[in-house]
Each structure stands twice: as structure tokens, then as C-alpha cells.
C-alpha positions as CSV (number, residue, x, y, z in Angstrom):
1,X,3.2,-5.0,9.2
2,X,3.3,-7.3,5.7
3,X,0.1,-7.5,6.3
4,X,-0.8,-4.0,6.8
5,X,0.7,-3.4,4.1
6,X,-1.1,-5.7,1.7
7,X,-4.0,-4.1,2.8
8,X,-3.0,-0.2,2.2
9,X,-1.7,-1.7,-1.0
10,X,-4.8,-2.5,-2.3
11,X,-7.0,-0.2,-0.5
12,X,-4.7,2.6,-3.1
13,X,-5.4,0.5,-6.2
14,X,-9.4,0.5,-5.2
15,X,-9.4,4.6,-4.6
16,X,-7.8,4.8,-7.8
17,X,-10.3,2.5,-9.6
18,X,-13.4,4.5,-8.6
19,X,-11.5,7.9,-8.9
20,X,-11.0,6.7,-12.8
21,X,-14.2,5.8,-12.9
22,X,-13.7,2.3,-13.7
23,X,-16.1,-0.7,-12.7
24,X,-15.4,-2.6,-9.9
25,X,-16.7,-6.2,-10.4
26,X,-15.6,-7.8,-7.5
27,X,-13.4,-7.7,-4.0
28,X,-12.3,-10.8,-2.7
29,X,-10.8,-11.5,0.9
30,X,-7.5,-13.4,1.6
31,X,-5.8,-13.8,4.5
32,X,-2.4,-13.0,2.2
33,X,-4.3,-11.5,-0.9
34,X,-7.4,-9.4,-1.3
35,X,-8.5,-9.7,-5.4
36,X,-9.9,-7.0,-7.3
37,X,-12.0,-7.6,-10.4
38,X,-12.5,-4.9,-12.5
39,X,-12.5,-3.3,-15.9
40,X,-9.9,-1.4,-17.5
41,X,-10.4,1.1,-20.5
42,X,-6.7,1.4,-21.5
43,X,-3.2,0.4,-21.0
44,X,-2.6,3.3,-18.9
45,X,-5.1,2.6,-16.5
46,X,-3.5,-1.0,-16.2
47,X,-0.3,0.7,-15.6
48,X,-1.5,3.0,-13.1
49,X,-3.2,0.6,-10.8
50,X,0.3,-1.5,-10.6
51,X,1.9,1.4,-9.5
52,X,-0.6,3.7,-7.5
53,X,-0.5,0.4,-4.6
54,X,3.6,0.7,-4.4
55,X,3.0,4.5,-4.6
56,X,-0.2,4.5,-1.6
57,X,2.4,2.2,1.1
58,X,5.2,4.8,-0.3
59,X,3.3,8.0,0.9
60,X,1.9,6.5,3.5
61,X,5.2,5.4,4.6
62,X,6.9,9.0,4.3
63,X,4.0,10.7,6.2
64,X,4.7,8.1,9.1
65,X,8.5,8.9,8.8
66,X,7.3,12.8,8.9
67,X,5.3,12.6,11.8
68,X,8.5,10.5,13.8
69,X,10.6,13.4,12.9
70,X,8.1,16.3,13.8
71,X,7.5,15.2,17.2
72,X,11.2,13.9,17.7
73,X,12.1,18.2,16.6
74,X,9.4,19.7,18.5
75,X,7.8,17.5,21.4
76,X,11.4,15.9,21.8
77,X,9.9,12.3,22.6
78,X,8.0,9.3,20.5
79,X,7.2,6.0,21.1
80,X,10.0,3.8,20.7
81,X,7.5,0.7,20.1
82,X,6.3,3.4,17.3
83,X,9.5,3.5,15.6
84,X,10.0,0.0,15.2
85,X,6.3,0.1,13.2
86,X,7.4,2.4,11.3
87,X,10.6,0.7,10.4
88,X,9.2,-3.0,10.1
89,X,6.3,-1.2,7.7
90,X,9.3,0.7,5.8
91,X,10.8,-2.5,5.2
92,X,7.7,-4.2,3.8
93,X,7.0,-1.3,1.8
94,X,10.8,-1.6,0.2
95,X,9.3,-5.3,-0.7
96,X,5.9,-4.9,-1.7
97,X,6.3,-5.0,-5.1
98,X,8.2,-8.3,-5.1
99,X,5.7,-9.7,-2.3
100,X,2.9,-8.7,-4.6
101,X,4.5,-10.3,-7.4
102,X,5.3,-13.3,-6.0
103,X,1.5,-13.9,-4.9
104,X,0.2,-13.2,-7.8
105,X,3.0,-15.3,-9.6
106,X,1.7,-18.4,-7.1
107,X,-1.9,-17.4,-8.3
């Protein structure tokens, strides 16, 4: 699930880059890091790319938790092997920012 996450992490920072129209240099794969080259315009792009990756597992996270409770209210059954993805990926999300900056600290 760390791993997963990693990857929706930066998968959110990449959406964001080509929705603000910013150049994408270059992606490169990790088996703990995938790199993204690009050009910022301002600070607040900057800003917004740190956050939008913690924001993407986030939502991602609370649509996962949705869908648990939806079929737990109205089908009355979900996968307990589900669950437990859910909760090991809501754990790495509560520490994706300090696993992302402590890789790119080691970087």
C-alpha cells in the first residue's frame, strides 16, 4: 500500500502539472520514487504541486472510506480483506508527506 500510494501521489502532482499548463521535462521511474522534471511559473504553482500529491491519496482515501460505508449501510456486507486495504492505504496516506520527505531528503 506505501507503494500505491507513492504512485497516486505523484500521478496527482502530474494531473496538476498539465492542468496548469506547465512543461513536463521529464518522468523518471523508481522502485521507491518516480521523479518529475518540470517547469514552474511561480511560487504558487510550487506550492500547489507539494500539496495537490497529499491532497490526491487524501481524496482518494475518503472515496475508498465512502464506498466501505455505502455498501456496509445498504448491501450490509464488504470484503473484510478490502477493509484492511483501505486501512493499511489510510495509514500510508497519514505518512505520506513525511515518506515523501524523507526520500527526497535522502535524494
Amino acid at each position: 500500500m506505501v507503494w500505491l500510494r507513492m504512485i497516486f501521489h505523484y500521478i496527482g502532482q502530474y494531473a496538476f502539472l498539465k492542468i496548469a499548463d506547465a512543461p513536463v521535462e521529464q518522468i523518471t521511474f523508481s522502485w521507491y520514487k518516480l521523479k518529475i522534471q518540470y517547469t514552474y511559473w511561480n511560487f504558487s504553482t510550487e506550492l500547489l504541486v507539494i500539496l495537490i500529491g497529499t491532497l490526491n491519496n487524501t481524496v482518494i482515501f475518503l472515496t475508498a472510506i465512502l464506498v466501505c460505508w455505502v455498501a456496509q449501510k445498504y448491501i450490509y456486507c464488504f470484503p473484510p480483506v478490502l477493509c484492511k486495504l483501505i486501512a493499511w492505504y489510510g495509514f500510508a496516506t497519514c505518512l505520506d508527506f513525511f515518506l515523501i520527505l524523507i526520500i527526497d531528503m535522502a535524494n
